[in-house]
N, C-alpha and C positions, 0 to 999 in steps of 0.2 A: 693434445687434448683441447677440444672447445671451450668456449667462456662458459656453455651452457654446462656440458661435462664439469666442469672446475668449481662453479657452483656448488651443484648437486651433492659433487665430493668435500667439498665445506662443510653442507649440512648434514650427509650422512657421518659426518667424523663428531659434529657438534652431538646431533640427535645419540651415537652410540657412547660417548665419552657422558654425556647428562644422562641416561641411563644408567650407566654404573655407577653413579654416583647418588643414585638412589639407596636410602640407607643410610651415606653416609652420616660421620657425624657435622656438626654444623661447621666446624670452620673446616674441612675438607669440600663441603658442598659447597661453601661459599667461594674458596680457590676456585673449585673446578667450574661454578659457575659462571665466576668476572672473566674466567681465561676463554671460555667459552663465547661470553657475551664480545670480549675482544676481539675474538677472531672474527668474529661475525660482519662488526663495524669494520675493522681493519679490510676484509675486501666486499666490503658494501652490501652487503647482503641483510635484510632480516631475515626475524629467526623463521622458520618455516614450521614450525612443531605447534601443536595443539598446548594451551593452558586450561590446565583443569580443575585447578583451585588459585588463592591467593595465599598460602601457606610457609611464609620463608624459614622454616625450621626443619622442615620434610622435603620441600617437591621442587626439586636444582630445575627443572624446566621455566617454573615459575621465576625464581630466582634469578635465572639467565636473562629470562625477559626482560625481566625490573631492571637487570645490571646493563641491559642493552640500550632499553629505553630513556635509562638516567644518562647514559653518554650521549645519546641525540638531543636531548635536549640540553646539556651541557654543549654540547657546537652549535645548538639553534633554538636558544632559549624563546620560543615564539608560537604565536597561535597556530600558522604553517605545520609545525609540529606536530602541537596537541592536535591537529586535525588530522594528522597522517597517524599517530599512534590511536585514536580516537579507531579508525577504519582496520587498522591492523586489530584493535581489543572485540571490536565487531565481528571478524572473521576467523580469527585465532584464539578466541577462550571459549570454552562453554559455557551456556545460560544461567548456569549454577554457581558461578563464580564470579561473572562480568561484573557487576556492582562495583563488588569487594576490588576488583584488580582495577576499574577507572578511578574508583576513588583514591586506593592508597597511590597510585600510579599520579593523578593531577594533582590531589594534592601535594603530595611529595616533591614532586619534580616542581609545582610552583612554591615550594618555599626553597629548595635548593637554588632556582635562577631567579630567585626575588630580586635581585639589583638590575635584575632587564624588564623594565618598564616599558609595555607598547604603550603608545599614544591613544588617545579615544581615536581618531582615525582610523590605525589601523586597525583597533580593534572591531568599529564599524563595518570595514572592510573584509575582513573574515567571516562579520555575522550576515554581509551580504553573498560572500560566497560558499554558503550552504544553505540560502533561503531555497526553498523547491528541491532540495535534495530528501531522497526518499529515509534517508537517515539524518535528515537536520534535529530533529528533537537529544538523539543521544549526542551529534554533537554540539549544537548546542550547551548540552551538559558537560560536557568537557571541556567546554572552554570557559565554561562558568565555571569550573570546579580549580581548574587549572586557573585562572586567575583570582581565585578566592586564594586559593593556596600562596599567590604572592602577596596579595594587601593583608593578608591577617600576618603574614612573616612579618613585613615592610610598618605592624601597626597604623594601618593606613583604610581598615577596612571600612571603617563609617564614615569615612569621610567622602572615597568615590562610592559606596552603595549613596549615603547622599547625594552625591552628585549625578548618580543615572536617576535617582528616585525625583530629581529637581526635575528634570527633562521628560520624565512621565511613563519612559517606558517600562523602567521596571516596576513602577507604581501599578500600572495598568495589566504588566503580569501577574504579580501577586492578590490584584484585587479577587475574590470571590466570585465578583458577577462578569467577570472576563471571561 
């Protein structure tokens, strides 16, 4: 069998296993969800499945995702990240749910990797590499969201929003006549 083949046969085993487990009760969903999210990262793969709420009580697709996406950022607690899950929530949830899934999603995920601190550098560095991108606005927001989620863990949040607000730029965002 091909890499492509081997794939495929991943996610149709993922996609049929989080089907049946629709219904289920919650700590059933929530097993079949992590073993699911496991497999996925175990051979490299994300999830290929449509999200079409943010519901972790009901909808194991949902659930799989969150449990997918919290182990990448647990091996790469970093903007790189938030930027690649930012393009995956883009193209893999619907409209009707996206909000709700970047938000509990960055925030979440930055207070779980709070003790990984980027530098203003790199963080500069991310914001220039999505300047001109036809989706810089949402990510943007995902990286804003995603690192709010670590200074409010870390207790640390007025002091670098001080410190971008010293420097002008976020003062100049949030102005009115901006």
């Amino acid at each position: 069998m091909d890499a492509s083949a081997a794939q495929e046969q991943v996610h149709e085993q993922v996609r049929v296993r989080l089907a049946a487990a629709v219904g289920a009760d919650a700590a059933d969903l929530g097993r079949i969800a992590e073993e699911a999210a496991l497999r996925l990262r175990e051979s490299r793969q994300e999830p290929d499945f449509k999200v079409r709420s943010a519901d972790f009580a009901t909808d194991p697709f949902f659930v799989c995702a969150d449990r997918y996406w919290r182990r990448r950022f647990a091996d790469s607690p970093s903007s790189d990240t938030a930027l690649v899950c930012a393009r995956w929530i883009a193209v893999r949830t619907t409209a009707e749910c996206r909000s709700a899934v970047r938000e509990q999603w960055t925030l979440g995920n930055g207070f779980i990797s709070r003790s990984h601190m980027e530098t203003r550098e790199q963080l500069e560095e991310a914001a220039r590499g999505i300047a001109g991108d036809p989706e810089a606005a949402d990510l943007a927001l995902t990286l804003l969201l995603y690192h709010t989620g670590k200074l409010r863990a870390n207790f640390a949040f007025d002091d670098r929003l001080l410190a971008l607000g010293q420097r002008g730029r976020l003062r100049r965002a949030m102005s009115p006549t901006a």
